[in-house]
C-alpha positions as CSV (number, residue, x, y, z in Angstrom):
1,X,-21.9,32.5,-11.6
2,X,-24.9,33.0,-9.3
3,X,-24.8,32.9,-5.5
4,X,-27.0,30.2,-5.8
5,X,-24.8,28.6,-8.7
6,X,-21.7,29.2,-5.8
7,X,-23.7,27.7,-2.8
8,X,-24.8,24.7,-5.2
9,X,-21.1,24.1,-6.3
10,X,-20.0,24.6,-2.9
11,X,-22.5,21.8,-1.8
12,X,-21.3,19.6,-4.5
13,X,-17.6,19.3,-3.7
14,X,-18.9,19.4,0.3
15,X,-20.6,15.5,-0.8
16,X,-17.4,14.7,-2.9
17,X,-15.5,15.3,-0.3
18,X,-17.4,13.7,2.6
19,X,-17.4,10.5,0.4
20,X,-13.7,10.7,-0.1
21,X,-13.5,10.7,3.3
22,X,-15.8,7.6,4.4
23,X,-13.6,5.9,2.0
24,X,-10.6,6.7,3.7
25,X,-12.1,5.9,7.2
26,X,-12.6,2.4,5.7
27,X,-8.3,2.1,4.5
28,X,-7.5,3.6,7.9
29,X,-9.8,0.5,9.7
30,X,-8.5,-2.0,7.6
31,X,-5.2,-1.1,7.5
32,X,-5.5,-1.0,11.6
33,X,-7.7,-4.4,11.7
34,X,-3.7,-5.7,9.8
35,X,-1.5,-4.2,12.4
36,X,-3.6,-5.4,15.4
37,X,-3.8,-8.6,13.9
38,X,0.2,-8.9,13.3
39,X,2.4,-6.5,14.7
40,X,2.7,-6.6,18.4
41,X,4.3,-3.4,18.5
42,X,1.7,-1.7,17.4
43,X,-0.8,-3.5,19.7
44,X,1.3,-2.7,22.7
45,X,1.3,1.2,21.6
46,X,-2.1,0.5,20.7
47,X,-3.1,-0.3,24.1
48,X,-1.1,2.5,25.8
49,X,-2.5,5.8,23.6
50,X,-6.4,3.9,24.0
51,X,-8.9,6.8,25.3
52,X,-10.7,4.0,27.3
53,X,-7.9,2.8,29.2
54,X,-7.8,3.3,32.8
């Protein structure tokens, strides 16, 4: 295989992955959008661990 062949392949799996990941994001988010909606547990740590809190 080719360098170019290598850096190709390499870009390839790069884009599979990145999409594999932006699909994820999007479980993680609704999956939270659920547990802020119904577990008050969660809301409360939630609210504690929040980077904008004061």
């Amino acid at each position: 295989m080719s360098r170019w062949q290598t850096l190709q392949k390499n870009e390839e799996i790069r884009a599979i992955l990145f999409d594999i990941a932006r699909q994820e994001k999007v479980h993680v988010a609704m999956f939270e959008t659920v547990l802020l909606q119904t577990d008050k547990e969660f809301l409360k740590i939630y609210g504690d661990y929040a980077l904008a809190r004061k």
